[in-house]
N, C-alpha and C positions, 0 to 999 in steps of 0.2 A: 355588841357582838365582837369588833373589832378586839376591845378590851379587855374581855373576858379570852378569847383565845390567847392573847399575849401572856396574861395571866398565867391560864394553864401552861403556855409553853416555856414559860420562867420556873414554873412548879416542878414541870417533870423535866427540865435541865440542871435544877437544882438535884432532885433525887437522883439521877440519873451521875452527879458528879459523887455525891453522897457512896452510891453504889460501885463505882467504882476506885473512889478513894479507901473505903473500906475493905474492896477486894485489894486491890493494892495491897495494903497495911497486912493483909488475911496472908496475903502469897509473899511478902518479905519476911514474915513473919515465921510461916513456913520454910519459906526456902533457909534463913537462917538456919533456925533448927534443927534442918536437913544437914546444913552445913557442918554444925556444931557438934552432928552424930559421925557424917563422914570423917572429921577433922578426928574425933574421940576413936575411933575403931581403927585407923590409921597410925596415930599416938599410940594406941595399944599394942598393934599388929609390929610397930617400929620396935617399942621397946622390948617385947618379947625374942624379936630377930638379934635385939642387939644382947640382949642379958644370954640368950644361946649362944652366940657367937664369945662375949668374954668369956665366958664361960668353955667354949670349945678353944681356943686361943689362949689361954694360960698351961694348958698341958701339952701344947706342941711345944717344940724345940723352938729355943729364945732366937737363934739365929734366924730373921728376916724378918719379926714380927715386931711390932709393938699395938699399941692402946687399938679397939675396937675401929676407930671413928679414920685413923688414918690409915688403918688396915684396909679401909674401904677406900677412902681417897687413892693408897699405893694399885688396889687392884685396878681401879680404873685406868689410871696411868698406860700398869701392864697390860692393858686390853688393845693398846697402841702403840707397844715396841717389847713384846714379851720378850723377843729372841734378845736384846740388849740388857734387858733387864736382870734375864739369867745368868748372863756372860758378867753382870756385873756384882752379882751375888756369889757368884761362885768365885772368882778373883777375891771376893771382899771374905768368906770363910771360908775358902779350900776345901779337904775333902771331907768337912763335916757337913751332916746334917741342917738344911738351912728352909724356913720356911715362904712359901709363894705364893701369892692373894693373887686372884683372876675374881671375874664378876660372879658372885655367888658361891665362891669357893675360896676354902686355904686348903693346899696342897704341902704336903712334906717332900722334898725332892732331895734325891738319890746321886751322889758323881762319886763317889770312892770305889776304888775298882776290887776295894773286896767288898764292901756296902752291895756294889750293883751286884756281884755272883751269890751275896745271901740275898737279895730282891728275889734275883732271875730263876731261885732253887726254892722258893718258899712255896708252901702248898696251897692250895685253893681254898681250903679251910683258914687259912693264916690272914694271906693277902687277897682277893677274889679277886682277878680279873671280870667275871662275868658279873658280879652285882656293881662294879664300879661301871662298866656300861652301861648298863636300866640303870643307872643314878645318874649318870653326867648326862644321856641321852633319852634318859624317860622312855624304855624300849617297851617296858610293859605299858606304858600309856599309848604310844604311835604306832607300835607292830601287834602289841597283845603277847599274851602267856605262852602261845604255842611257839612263838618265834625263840624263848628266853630261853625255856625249859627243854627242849629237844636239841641235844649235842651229837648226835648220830653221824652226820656230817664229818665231824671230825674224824673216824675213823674210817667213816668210808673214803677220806680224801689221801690218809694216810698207809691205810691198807691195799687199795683199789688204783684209786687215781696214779700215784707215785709209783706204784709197778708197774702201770699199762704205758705211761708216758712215753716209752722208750719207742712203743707198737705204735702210738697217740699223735706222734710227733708230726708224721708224713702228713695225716690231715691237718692240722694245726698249722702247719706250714704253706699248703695249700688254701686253705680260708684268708691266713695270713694277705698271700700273692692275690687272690682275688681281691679283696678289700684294697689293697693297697692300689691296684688298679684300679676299683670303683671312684676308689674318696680321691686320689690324687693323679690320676694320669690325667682325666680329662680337664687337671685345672693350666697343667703344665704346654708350652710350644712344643709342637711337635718337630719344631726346627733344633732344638736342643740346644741352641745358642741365645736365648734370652732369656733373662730372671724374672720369674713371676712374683707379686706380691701373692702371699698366703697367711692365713687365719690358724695355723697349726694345733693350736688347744680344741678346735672343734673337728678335727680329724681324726687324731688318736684315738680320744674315748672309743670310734666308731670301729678303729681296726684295731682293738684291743679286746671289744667286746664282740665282736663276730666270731675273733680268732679262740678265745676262751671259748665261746657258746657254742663251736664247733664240737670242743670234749664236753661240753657239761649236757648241750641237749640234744646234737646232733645235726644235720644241715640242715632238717624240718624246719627248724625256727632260729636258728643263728645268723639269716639275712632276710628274719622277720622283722619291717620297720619297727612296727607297734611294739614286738617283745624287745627289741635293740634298746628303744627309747626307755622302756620301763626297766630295763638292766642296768644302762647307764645312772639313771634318774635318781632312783632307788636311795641310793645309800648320801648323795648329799641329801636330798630332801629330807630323809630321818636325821640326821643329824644336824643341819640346819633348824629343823622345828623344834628338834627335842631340847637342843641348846635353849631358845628361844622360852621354852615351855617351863625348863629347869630356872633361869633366873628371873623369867618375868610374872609367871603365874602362880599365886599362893598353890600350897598342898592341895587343898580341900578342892579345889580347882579341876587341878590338872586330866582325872580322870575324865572331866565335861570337855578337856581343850585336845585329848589324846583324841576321845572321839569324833568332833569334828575334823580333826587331821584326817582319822582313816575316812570319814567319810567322801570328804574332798578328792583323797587320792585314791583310794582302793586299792591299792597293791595287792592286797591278798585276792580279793577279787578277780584281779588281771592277770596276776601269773595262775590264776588255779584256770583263767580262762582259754589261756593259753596252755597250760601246761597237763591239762586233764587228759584229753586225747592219746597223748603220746604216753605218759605215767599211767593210763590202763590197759595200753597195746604192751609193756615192759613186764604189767605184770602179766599179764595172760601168757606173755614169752617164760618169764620165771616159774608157774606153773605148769608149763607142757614139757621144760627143757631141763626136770627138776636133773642138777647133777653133768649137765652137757653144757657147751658153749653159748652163753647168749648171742642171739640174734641181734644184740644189739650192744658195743662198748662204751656207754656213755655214763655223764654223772649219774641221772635217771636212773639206769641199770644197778650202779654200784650202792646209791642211797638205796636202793630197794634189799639187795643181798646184803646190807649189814646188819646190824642187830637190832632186830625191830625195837619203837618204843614201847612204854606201857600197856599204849594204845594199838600196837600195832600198827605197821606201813599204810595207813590213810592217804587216798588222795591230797587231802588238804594238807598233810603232816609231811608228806613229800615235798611237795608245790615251797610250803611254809621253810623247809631246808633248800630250797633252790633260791629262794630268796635270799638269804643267811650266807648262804656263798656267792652271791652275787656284791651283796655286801661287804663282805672283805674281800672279793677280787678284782673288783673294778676298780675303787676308789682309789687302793697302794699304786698298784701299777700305771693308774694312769698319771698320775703324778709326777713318779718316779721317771717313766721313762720325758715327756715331757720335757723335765727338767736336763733330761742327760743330753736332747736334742737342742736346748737353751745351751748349753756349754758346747755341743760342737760345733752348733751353727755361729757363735761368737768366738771362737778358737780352732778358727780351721786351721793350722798347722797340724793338729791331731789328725786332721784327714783322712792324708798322703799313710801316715804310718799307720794307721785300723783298717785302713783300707788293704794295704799290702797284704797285713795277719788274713782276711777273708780270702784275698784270692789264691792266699797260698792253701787253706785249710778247708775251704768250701766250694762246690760247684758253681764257676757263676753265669752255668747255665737255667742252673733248673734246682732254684731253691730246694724242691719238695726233695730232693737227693740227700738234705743235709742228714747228717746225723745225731744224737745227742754228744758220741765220740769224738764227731768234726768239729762240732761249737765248743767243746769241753776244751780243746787247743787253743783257741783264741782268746789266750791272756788278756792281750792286752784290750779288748773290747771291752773282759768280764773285770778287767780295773779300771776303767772308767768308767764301764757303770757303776760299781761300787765307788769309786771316788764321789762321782754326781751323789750316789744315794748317803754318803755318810759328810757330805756338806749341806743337801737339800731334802730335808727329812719331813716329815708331816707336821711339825711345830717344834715348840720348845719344850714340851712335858709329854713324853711318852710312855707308854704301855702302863698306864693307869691302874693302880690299883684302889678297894676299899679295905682299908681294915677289919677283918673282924674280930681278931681278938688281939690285945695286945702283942706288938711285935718289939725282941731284942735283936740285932746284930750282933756278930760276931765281936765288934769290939765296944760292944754293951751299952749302946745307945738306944735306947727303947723308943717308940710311935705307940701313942695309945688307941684302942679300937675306935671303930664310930668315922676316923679321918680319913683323906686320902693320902694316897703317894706316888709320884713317878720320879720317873727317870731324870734327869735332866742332861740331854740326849746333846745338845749346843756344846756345853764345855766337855763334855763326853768324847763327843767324835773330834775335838778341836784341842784336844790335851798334848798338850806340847811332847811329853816324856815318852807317850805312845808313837808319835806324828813328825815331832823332829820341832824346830825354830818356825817351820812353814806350814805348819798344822794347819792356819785357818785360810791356806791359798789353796785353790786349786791343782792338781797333780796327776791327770790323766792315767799315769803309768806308774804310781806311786807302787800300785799292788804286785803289779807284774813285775816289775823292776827288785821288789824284795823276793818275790818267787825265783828270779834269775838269781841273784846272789847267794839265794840260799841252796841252789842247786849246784850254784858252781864250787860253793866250799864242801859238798858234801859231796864232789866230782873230784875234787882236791887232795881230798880226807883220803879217799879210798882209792890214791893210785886213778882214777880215771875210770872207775868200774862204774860210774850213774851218769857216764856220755851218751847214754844209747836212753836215758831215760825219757820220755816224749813227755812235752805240757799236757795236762788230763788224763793223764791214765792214770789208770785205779790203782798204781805204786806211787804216784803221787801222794807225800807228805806236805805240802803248805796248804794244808784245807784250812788254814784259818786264814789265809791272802786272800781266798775265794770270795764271791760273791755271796753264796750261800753260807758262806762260812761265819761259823759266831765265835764270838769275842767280849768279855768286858770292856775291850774298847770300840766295838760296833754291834750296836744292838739295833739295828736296823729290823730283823729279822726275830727279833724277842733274842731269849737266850735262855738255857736251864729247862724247868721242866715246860715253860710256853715258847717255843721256839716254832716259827711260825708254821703248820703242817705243808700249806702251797708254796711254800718259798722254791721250792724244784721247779715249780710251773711259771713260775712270776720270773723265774731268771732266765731259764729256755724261753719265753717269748721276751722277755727284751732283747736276748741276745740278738735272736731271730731277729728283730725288728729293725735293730741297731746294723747288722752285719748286711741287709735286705737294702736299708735308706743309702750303706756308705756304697755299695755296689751300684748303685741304678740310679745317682743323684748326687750331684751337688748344693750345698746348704750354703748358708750364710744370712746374719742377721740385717737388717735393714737400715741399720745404723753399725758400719761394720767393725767387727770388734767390742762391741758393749751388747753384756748379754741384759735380755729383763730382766729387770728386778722382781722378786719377790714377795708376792699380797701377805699380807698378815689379817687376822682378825681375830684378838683373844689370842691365847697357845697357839693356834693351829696356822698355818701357811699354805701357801698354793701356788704352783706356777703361774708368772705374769697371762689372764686369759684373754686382752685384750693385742696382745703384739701379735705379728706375723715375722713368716720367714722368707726367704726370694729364695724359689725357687726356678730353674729354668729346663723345660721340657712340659711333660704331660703331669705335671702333680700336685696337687692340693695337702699338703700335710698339714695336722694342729700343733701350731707353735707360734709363739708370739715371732714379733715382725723379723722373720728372718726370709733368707733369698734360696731358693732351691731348683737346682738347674738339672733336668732327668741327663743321664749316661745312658749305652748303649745296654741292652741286657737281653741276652737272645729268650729267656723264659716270654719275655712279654709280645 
């Protein structure tokens, strides 16, 4: 019995090895096979990208390109010092046409300063600004068709918004003063003599988008946490994913990865959640008040009195354009200004002299007093904010366009359809002939200081008759020193027929912002004298979001590590 059990127990360790040697052999066998199918469809999917690509690459311009394989090696490179790589492309062929590999992309870029006024004058049928957004950002896969297709927005920002600004301004300023209070007074001593360590990149967003969301939806929801956070959020998170989605995910894909995105976030969702209540109380106003005053001055109000879409002013179609503005009015500004509080915090000798311009031009009792007239005098603030914004821009390839049909320039350098093109905005604003020998230093007063000279020769000129002429008034000729002011040498603000429609609103609230921190605070960086540096990632930039500033008083502002000390300011 003994024996025979051994027996069988030999029999069935034999089968048993048998069974699993063969499965073995069954599943390497397969898994190879598997392998040898992935490895083939990969091989295929490669070479297809790559026979498109020589293929798309032999008809751009010779300048910056060569063979398929290093065109890829150079874009990765530039995914990690884009801004150097332009400055060094452009030194290397001047003001010809030169070509730019980023991951996923060859870009045709733009620096010739009549090149850039036939970009900036070319029609939407030519160049498309809006399909080069749904391509680079996958808008129709992360937001959907309704976001793409409805431009209503724009004209209500530029028919509505831009004339009520002037009435718009006194709340605006107010929201401002509260925020500014919220986020930063209780971070600050109230002894006014010690510097606080502050986080300044998570402040701003906060009183930039109160201060906006005051004119766009009203006080209902403009120091609503939940709408705050999804205003702010909004417009990286779309561009974050869409990048992501555009090089990492095949075509056939992306419509499965847009979805999951919306699912994840809900945007649409959230603001129609938020923004329903108030968008059917605006229309019910618009109905009762056909032809009288709205009851109500806000974005709301104005997207509703513009021109309906196809579909007519839908909740959802409203909601979907609130978004859209939210998108381009967060992201620029908060950046911008950011970066302007990085340069004053690490060169305060600017100070003493922007500070003086305020308290000569502005109330510094009581913000909400200011004017758009008051802040239009204060050169030199509105030149260092333009200096800040035409040394620290949004990246190194701006205002994107798609081709769509073959394009010539003026001195007959043709782009074939199908590709893209920008700006190249670095040696743009950093152009010696425009800027002087000190182009790529910083110049606080660069703009204001050409505003004076050229006031005083035209003071000169005429016997002394434009002594009596005041900074900002509306006989004011140097609209291109301005802020707002466009230029083929600062395209900050687009230029030609896309010239940005909020750019009135985006300067009035930095000024605001700017004139508000130098009155009621002192700044300074935390290593003093060295401003942060500058993230990069791909084209695009960002203010340093890990530094602080020392502040001393009552205040928390967002700014990498700088010192911020509160002043007296009877408003508070």
């Amino acid at each position: 019995m003994p024996h025979q059990t051994s027996s069988n127990f030999a029999s069935s360790t034999n089968s048993n090895w048998l069974e699993c040697t063969w499965l073995s052999l069954t599943t390497s066998f397969l898994s190879a096979k598997f392998s040898a199918v992935v490895f083939l469809f990969l091989s295929l999917y490669l070479a297809w990208v790559y026979e498109g690509c020589r293929r798309k690459l032999c008809r751009l311009p010779q300048n910056g390109r060569s063979n398929v394989l290093k065109s890829y090696v150079d874009s990765t490179v530039n995914a990690f010092c884009a801004n150097d790589a332009v400055r060094r492309l452009a030194r290397l062929y001047g003001d010809s046409l030169f070509t730019f590999g980023q991951l996923g992309m060859f870009a045709v870029m733009v620096k010739a300063k009549d090149n850039v006024r036939d970009y900036c004058n070319a029609t939407e049928d030519a160049l498309s600004m809006e399909a080069a957004a749904e391509d680079l950002l996958q808008l129709r896969h992360t937001v959907g068709n309704q976001f793409c297709d409805e431009t209503y927005h724009i004209p209500a920002i530029r028919q509505h918004m831009n004339f009520h600004l002037r009435t718009k301004l006194p709340e605006l300023l107010a929201e401002m003063h509260e925020a500014f209070r919220d986020e930063l007074d209780h971070c600050v001593s109230t002894s006014g003599s010690e510097w606080v360590l502050i986080r300044i990149s998570k402040k701003i967003p906060q009183i930039i988008c109160r201060s906006n969301s005051r004119i766009f939806v009203g006080p209902e929801l403009c120091r609503d946490p939940k709408y705050c956070e999804l205003a702010r959020n909004f417009t990286d998170s779309v561009i974050t994913w869409g990048a992501l989605i555009r090089i990492l995910v095949p075509i056939f894909l992306r419509p499965l990865a847009g979805r999951i995105f919306r699912y994840f976030h809900r945007h649409r969702e959230r603001m129609l959640e938020h923004c329903r209540p108030l968008i059917m109380e605006r229309m019910a106003d618009q109905q009762k008040l056909k032809g009288q005053q709205p009851a109500h001055e806000d974005m709301l109000t104005w997207l509703i009195q513009s021109e309906a879409p196809e579909n007519g002013h839908s909740i959802e179609s409203v909601a979907m354009r609130m978004l859209n503005i939210n998108y381009v009015a967060m992201h620029t500004t908060t950046k911008a200004f950011t970066h302007a509080v990085y340069h004053l915090a690490s060169k305060p000798h600017y100070i003493p002299i922007l500070r003086e311009e305020a308290e000569t031009y502005l109330d510094i009792e009581d913000p909400t007093q200011w004017s758009t007239h008051s802040l239009s005098r204060c050169i030199k603030i509105d030149s260092f904010l333009k200096e800040s914004v035409r040394l620290n821009g949004l990246g190194a390839m701006y205002m994107p366009r798609k081709i769509v049909r073959d394009f010539t320039f003026s001195d007959g350098s043709v782009v074939p359809a199908g590709h893209f093109m920008a700006l190249a905005v670095i040696p743009i604003h950093e152009d010696p002939i425009a800027y002087g020998d000190k182009a790529d230093e910083f110049d606080g007063l660069r703009f204001s200081n050409a505003i004076m000279k050229e006031r005083s020769t035209v003071s000169s000129s005429d016997g002394g008759g434009a002594e009596g002429l005041e900074a900002g008034t509306e006989s004011d000729s140097h609209w291109a020193h301005r802020l707002t002011g466009p230029s083929p040498n600062f395209v900050t603000f687009g230029g030609g027929r896309h010239l940005c429609p909020g750019r009135f609103l985006a300067s009035l609230l930095m000024k605001s912002m700017l004139a508000y921190l130098l009155l009621r605070y002192d700044v300074r960086t935390e290593v003093e004298g060295v401003r942060p540096e500058d993230g990069w990632f791909g084209p695009t930039s960002s203010p340093a979001s890990r530094a602080n500033i020392l502040p001393a008083g009552d205040i928390d502002f967002p700014c990498p590590r700088s010192l911020l000390h509160k002043r007296p300011f009877a408003a508070s």
